[in-house]
C-alpha positions in Angstrom: 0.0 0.0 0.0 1.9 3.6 -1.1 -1.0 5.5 0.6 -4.0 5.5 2.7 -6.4 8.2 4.0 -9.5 10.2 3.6 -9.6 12.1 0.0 -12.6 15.0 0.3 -15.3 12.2 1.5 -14.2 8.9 0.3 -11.6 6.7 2.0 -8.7 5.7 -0.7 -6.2 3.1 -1.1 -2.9 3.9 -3.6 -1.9 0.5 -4.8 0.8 -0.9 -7.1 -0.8 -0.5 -10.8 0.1 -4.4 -11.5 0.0 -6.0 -15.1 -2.2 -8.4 -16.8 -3.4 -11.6 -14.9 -2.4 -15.0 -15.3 -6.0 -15.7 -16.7 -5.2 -13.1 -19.4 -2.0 -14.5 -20.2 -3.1 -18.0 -20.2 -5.3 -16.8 -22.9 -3.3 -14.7 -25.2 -0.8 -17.9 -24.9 -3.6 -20.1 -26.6 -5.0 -21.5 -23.6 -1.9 -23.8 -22.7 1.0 -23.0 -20.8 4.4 -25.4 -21.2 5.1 -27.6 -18.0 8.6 -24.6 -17.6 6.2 -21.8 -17.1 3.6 -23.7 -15.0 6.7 -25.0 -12.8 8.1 -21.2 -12.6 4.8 -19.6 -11.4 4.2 -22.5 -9.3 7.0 -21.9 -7.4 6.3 -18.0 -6.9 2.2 -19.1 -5.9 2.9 -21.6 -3.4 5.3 -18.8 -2.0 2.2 -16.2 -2.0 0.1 -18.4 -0.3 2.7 -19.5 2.3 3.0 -15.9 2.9 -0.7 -14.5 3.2 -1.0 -18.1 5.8 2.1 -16.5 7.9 -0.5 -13.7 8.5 -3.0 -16.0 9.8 -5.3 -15.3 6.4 -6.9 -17.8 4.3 -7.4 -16.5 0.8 -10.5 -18.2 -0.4 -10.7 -17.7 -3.9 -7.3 -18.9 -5.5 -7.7 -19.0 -9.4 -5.6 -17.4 -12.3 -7.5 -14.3 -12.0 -6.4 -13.3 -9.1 -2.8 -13.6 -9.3 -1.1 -10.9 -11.4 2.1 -10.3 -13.2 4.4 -7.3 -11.7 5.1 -4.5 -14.8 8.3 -2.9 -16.0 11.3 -4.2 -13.5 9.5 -6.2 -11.8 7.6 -8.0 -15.0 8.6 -11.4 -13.8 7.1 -11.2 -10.2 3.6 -12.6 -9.5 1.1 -10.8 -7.0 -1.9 -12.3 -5.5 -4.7 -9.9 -4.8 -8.4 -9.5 -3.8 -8.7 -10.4 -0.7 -12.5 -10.0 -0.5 -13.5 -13.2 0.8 -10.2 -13.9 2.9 -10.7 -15.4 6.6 -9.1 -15.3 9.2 -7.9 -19.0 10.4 -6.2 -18.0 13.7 -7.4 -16.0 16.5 -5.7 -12.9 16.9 -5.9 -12.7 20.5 -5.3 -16.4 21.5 -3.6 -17.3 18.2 -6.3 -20.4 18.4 -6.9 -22.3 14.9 -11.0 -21.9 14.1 -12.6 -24.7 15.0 -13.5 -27.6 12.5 -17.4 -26.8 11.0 -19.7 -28.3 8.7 -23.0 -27.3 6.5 -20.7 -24.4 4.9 -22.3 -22.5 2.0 -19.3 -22.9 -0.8 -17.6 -19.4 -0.9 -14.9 -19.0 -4.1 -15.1 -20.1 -7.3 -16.3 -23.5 -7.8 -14.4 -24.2 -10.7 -11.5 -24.5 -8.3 -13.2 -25.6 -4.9 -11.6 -28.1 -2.9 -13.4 -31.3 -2.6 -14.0 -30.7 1.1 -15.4 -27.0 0.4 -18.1 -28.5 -1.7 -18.9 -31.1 0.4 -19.8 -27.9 3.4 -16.3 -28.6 5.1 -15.0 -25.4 6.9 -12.0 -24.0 4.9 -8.6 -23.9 6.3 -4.7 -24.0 4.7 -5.2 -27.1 2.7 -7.6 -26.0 0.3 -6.2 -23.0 -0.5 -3.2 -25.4 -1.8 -5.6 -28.3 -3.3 -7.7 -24.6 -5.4 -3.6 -24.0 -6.4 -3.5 -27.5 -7.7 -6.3 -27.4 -9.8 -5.3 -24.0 -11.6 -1.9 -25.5 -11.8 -3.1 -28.4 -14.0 -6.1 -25.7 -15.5 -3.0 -24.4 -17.2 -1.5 -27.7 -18.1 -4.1 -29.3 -19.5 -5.8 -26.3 -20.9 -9.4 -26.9 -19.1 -11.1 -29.0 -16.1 -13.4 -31.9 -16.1 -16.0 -30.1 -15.0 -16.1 -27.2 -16.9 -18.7 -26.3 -19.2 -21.3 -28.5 -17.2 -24.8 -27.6 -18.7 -27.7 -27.2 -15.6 -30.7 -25.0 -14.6 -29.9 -23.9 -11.2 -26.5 -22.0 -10.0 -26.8 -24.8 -7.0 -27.7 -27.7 -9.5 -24.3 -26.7 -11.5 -22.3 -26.4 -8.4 -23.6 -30.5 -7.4 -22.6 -31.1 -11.2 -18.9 -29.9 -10.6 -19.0 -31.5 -7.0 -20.2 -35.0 -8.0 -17.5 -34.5 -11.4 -15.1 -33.6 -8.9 -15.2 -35.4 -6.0 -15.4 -39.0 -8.3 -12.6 -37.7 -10.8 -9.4 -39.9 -9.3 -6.5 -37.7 -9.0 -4.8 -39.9 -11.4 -7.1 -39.7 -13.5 -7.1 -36.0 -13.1 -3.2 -35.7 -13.8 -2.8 -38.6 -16.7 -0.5 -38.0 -19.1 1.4 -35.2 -16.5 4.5 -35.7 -14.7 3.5 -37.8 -11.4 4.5 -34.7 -9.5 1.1 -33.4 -9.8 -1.0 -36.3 -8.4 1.9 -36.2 -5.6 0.7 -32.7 -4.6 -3.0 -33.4 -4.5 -2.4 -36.9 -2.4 -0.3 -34.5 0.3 -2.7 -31.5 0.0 -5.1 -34.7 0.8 -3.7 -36.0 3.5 -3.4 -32.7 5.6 -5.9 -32.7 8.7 -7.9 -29.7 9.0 -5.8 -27.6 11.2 -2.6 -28.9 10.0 0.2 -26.4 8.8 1.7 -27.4 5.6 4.7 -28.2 4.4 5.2 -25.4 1.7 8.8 -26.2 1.5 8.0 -29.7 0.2 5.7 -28.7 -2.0 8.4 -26.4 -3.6 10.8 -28.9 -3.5 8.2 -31.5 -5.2 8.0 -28.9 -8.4 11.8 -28.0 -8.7 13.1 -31.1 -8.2 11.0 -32.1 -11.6 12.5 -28.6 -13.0 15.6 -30.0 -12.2 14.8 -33.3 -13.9 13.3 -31.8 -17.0 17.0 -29.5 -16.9 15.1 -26.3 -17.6 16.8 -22.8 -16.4 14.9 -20.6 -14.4 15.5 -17.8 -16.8 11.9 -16.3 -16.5 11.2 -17.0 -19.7 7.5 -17.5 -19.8 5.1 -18.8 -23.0 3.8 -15.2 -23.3 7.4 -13.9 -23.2 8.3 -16.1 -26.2 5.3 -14.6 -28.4 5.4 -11.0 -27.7 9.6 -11.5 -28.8 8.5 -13.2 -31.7 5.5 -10.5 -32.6 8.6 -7.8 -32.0 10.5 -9.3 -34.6 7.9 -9.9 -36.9 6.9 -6.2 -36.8 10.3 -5.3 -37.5 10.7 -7.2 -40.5 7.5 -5.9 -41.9 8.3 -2.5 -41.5 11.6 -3.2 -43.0 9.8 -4.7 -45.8 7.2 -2.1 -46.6 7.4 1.5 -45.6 3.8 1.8 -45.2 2.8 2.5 -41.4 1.1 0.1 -39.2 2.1 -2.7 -41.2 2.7 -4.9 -38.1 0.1 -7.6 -37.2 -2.1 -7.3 -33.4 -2.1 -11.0 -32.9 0.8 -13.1 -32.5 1.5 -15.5 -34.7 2.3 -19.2 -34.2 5.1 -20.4 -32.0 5.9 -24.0 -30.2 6.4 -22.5 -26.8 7.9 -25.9 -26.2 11.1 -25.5 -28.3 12.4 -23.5 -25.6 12.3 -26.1 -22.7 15.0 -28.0 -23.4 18.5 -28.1 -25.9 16.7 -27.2 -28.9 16.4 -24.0 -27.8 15.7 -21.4 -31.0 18.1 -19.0 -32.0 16.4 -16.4 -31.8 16.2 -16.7 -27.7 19.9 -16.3 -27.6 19.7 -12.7 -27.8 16.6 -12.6 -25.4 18.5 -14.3 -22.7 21.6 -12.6 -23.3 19.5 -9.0 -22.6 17.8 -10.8 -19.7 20.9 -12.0 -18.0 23.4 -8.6 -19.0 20.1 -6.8 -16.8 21.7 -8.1 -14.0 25.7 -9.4 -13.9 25.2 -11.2 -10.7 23.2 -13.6 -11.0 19.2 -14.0 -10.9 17.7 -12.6 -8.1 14.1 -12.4 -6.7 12.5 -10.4 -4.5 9.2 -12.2 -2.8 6.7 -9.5 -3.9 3.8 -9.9 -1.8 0.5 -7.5 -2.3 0.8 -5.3 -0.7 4.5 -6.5 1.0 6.4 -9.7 1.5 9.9 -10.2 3.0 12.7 -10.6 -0.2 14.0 -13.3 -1.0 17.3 -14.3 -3.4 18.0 -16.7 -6.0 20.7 -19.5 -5.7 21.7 -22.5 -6.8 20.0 -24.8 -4.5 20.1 -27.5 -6.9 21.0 -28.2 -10.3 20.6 -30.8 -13.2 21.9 -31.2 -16.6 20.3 -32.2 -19.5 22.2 -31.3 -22.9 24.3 -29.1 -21.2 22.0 -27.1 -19.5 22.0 -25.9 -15.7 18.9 -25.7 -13.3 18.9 -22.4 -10.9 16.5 -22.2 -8.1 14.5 -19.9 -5.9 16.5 -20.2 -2.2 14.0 -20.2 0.9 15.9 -18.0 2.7 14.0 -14.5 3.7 15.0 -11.0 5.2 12.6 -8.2 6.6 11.8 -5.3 3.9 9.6 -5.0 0.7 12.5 -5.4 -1.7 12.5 -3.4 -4.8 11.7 -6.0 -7.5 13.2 -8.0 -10.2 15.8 -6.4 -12.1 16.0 -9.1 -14.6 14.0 -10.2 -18.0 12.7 -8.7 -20.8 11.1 -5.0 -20.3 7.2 -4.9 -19.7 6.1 -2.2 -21.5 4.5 -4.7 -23.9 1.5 -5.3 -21.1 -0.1 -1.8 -21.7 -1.1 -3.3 -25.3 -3.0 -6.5 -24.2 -6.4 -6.6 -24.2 -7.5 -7.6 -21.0 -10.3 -10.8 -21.6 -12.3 -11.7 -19.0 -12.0 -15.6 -18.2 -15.2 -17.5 -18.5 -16.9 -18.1 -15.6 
């Protein structure tokens, strides 16, 4: 928060202005995200929510729209926001958990509900994670089961999703994805309600496949691939033709895959080279929290090698402060351009 106070007679917040959501960029990426950029924002999510439970919050309503990509140097940050239907889990006086309740109206978005919130359970830490699990594989796969259900009744469609949900096995759920992400759902499963997580495991789960896969954490997302490759086409059009506005709105098509692994394509080289000359050394992150997390730094807590390649990692080590954002990656200023598209509900 920059600023808050009374303005003539209305109460006002100043905010970060924040870029597009992940939502937004899921679908100007063509509504699939490769398994490198679901593993790098999964890393920075589970952080989020790690932090906004070290406040004794629950968040309530985790889905792609509500967590949003940071703009200019700190482009490669994700925030979480709206904190509308966030509960307190702890007392703040006795620092008691709530108690364990049942016959619960559902309260988020039931496209990402945790089996237990549809079934009345009283929300605490675990379902916030097993909400993150099912955006996580949203991205991978591209949709859910249980969208698109047809019924007559908001209540009749929220049975649908629950019955779809709650019989969907979770390896069922994650065929055909690494078994990393039925390992998450059987631990978010087998937390008791009051239970504090392991988030460090979690982490460890997902990087430890990054690892595997040898990606880089370069911070080299889908969407940063396209926009590049949109830059380049505009270029060469306008070297082509001298008339203005030449340059095409939509991207055109790229395997966001290529870039995963050694047959990385050529024209990246000069993308990572600008990302990496931003900041001599080494990558570093800063824990951006809305509206403040303690910093964190990057290191090489583990590494693998496939074709040559080396593995960096987000440490878990944290100091007091707001940080001042990334100072790495491509610039931002691309974000101002994309048409925000509200995500189907």
């Amino acid at each position: 928060i920059k600023w808050s106070g009374v303005d003539g007679e209305d109460n006002a917040l100043v905010l970060d202005l924040l870029g597009p959501s992940l939502e937004d960029l899921f679908v100007y990426c063509g509504r699939n995200f490769s398994l490198k950029t679901v593993l790098m924002l999964a890393d920075q999510m589970i952080t989020r929510i790690e932090y906004v439970h070290s406040k004794g919050f629950l968040h309530r309503d985790i889905k792609p729209d509500n967590f949003l990509m940071g703009l200019g140097r700190k482009a490669n940050q994700v925030y979480i926001i709206d904190f509308g239907l966030a509960k307190r889990y702890r007392d703040s006086t006795t620092n008691r958990h709530i108690p364990y309740r049942e016959n619960k109206n559902l309260t988020g978005t039931a496209r990402y509900a945790s089996c237990n919130t549809h079934l009345g359970i009283e929300q605490s830490r675990r379902d916030d994670l097993e909400s993150l699990g099912y955006v996580l594989l949203y991205f991978l796969r591209g949709s859910l089961p249980w969208q698109g259900l047809k019924t007559g009744t908001k209540k009749q469609k929220y049975d649908k999703i629950c019955e779809k949900k709650v019989s969907t096995p979770i390896e069922v759920l994650c065929k055909s994805h690494p078994v990393e992400f039925a390992s998450y759902f059987h631990y978010c499963h087998s937390l008791t309600f009051d239970q504090r997580p392991d988030y460090g495991f979690l982490k460890r789960l997902f990087r430890n496949l990054f690892a595997r896969e040898g990606y880089e954490f370069d911070y080299i997302f889908d969407w940063t691939i396209i926009k590049y490759q949109q830059g380049q086409k505009s270029r060469s059009q306008l070297r082509l033709s001298p008339v203005p506005g030449g340059s095409s709105s939509h991207p055109f098509p790229v395997d966001v895959n290529n870039h995963q692994g050694s047959s990385n394509p050529s024209y990246l080289t000069d993308i990572t080279e600008r990302t990496r000359s931003n900041n001599v050394s080494g990558p570093v992150e800063k824990n951006i929290f809305y509206p403040h997390t303690p910093s964190s730094s990057f290191a090489h807590a583990s590494t693998a090698r496939r074709n040559g390649q080396k593995s960096t990692f987000p440490n878990e080590t944290t100091n007091s402060g707001p940080g001042h954002g990334n100072k790495i990656g491509p610039s931002s200023s691309w974000i101002s351009s994309l048409q925000r598209i509200s995500s189907a509900k």
